[in-house]
N, C-alpha and C positions, 0 to 999 in steps of 0.2 A: 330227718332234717334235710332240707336240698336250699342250696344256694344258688342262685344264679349269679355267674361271678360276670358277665356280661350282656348289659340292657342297655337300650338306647332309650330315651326320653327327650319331649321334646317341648319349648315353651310356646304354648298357644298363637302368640304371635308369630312366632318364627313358623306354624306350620301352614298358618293365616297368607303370610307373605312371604312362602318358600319362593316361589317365583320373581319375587322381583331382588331377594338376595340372592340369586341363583344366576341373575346377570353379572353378579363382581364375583360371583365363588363358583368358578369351573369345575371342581371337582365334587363339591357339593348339587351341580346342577347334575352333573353324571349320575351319581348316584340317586336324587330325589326323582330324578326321572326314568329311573329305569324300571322296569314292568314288576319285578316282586318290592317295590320297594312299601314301607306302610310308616305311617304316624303312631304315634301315640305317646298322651300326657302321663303326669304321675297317678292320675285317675285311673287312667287307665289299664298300667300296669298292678295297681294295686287290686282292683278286679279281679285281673287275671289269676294274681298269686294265689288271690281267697279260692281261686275255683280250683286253680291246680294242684293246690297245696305247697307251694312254695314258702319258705321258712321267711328265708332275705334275699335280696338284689343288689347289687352291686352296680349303681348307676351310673349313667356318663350321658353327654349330649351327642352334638357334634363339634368334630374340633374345624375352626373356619385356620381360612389364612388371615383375616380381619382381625388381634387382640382384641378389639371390641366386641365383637360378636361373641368370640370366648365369655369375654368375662360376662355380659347379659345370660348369654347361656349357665354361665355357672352363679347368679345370682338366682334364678329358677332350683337348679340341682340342692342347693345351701336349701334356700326355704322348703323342698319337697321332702329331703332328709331330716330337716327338724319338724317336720309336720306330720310326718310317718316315720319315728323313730323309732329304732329297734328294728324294723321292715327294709330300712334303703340303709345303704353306706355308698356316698359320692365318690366319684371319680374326677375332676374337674380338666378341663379343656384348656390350653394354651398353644399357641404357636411358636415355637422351639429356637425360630429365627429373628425372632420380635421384641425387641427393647424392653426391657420391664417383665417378661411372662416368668422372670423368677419370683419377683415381688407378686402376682399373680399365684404362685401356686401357695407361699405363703401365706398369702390373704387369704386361701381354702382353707389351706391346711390347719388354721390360726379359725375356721367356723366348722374345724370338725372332719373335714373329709381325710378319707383313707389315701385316696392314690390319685393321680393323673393319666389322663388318657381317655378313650384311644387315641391316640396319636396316625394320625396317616401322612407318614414318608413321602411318599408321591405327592397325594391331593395337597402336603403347605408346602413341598418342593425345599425337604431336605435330606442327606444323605447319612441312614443311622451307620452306614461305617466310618466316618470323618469324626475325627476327633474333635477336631476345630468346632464341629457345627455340634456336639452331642455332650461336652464335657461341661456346660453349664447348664445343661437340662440333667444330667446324672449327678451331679453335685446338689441339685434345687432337689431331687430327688430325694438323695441319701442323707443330706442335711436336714430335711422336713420329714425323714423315716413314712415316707410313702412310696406305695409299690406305683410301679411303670407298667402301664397298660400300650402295647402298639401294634400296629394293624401290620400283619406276614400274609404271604399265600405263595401255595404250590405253584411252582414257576413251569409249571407241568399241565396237560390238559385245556379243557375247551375253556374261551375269552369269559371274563363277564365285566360287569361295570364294575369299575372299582379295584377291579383283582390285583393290578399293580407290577411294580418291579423288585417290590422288595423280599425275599424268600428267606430259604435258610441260612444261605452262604453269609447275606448282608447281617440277619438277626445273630450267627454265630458270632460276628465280628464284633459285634456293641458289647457281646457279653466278656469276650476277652478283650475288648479294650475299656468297660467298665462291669469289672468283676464284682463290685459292691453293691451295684443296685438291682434290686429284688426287681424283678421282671416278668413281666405275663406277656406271651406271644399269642397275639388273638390268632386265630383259626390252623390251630394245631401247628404255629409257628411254620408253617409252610411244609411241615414234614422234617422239620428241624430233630424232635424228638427221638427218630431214627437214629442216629448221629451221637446219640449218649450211650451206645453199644461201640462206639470207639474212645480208650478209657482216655485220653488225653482230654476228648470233649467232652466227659461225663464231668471231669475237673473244672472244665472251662464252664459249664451250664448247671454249677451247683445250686446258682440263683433265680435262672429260670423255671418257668412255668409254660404251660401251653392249655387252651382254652379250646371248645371245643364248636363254639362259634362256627354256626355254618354246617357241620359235618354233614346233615344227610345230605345236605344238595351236592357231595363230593366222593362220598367214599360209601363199601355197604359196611353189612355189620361187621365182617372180617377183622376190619381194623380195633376193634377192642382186643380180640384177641393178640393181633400183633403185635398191642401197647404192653398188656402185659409178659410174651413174650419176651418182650425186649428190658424191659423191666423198667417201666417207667408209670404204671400205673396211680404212684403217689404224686405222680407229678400233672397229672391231668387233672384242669380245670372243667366243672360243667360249667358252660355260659351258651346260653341258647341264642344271643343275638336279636332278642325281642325286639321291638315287634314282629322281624321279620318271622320266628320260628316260635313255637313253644315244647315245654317240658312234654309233653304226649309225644311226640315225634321221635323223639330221644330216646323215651323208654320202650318205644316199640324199639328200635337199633339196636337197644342194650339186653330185653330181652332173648329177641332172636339171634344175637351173639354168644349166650351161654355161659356171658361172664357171670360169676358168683357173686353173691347178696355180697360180702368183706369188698372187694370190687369195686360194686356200683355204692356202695355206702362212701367211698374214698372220693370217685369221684361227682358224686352229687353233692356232696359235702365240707366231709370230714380233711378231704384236701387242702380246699379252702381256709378253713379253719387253722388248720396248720400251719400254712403259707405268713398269713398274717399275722400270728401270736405272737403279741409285746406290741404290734404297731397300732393295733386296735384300744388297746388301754391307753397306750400315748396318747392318742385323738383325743379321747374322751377327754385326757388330762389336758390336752391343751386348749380346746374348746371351751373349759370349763371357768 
């Protein structure tokens, strides 16, 4: 069984006329235009999984600073997940700072989807350590029993599009200042996961997750064995970041690291699996 707890999808139209929403959405333009960047519909990730053997995906769009765009985006995600059910579980998209994006996750959450996000800090220009700006997107959360998907990176090493301001120090802060909402930190929360070998923050991050989004372009194989090292191996999400990457990439990394089958079972899967048990039956239940 392998999950991809991180996929990008994207609705025909939107990839039709990246460019002229790429005029009002600067962060969105950075990123569509930067040289690894790729498309692809729910077709096309469905494709892929049959090829790779991917079990399920874990979908999301992009999240705009526009609520509208959100929600079109996440009117795409709703019909793809019931159209390939069993295969996709939704992510849905909202802007954090935008009038109504609670009543927005609701209205997912109310057609089935699991979680919210990714969320990107920078690109809608909000700050996940402010209480003020984060305490009604963690309540929309925790009240709707869906996990928090948000975009981290190493505040360390060479630039890329998109990479951002937001790292470990900022993602530590959201978790202790809302310790109740279940949390995935895309791309190995910036290095965040080190930091649960100091037992105060092992306390403070019983709810986080960390996603593996991105790895090869950053790190070599090394770092599995560091994860488990450190003892955080249950807590490592696989998300490849598709289109950009796919599961081949990963298992050569994971290979040539010399982690153990118990291991890579954890995180290709069985992590996942864990993470969300009980919120995955709610869906159903409230969907129904």
């Amino acid at each position: 069984m392998i999950i991809d707890s991180h996929v990008h999808i994207y609705p025909p139209e939107v990839i039709k006329d990246w460019e002229k929403i790429a005029q009002k959405e600067p962060y969105f333009k950075l990123l569509a235009s930067g040289k690894v960047h790729k498309w692809a519909t729910a077709e096309d990730l469905i494709e892929k999984m049959d090829k790779s053997g991917i079990s399920k995906s874990w979908v999301t769009t992009f999240a705009f600073r526009d609520q509208g765009l959100c929600a079109y985006c996440n009117d795409y995600l709703i019909e793809a997940v019931n159209r390939y059910k069993g295969r996709l579980e939704g992510f849905c998209v909202v802007n954090p700072v935008r009038r109504g994006f609670d009543d927005e996750i609701a209205r997912c959450k109310k057609a089935g989807m699991l979680g919210v996000g990714e969320l990107f800090p920078d690109g809608q220009v909000f700050d996940v350590t402010d209480f003020r700006q984060t305490w009604r997107l963690a309540e929309a959360c925790f009240d709707n029993h869906m996990v928090l998907l948000l975009h981290t990176a190493e505040q360390v090493g060479h630039d890329y599009p998109g990479k951002g301001n937001t790292g470990p120090k900022e993602a530590a802060q959201f978790c202790m200042n809302h310790p109740e909402v279940k949390v995935i930190f895309a791309h190995l929360g910036g290095g965040l996961w080190q930091y649960e070998l100091m037992p105060e923050m092992r306390v403070s991050l019983q709810n986080a997750r960390y996603d593996t989004a991105a790895l090869p372009f950053l790190y070599d194989n090394k770092i599995f064995a560091a994860m488990k090292a450190a003892g955080v191996i249950d807590k490592i999400l696989y998300g490849s970041d598709f289109p950009l990457l796919s599961v081949e990439r990963y298992m050569k990394l994971m290979d040539a690291s010399g982690l153990d089958d118990e291991a890579k079972k954890a995180i290709l899967g069985q992590n996942a699996v864990s993470f969300v048990d009980g919120l995955l039956d709610f869906t159903n239940t409230a969907s129904t």
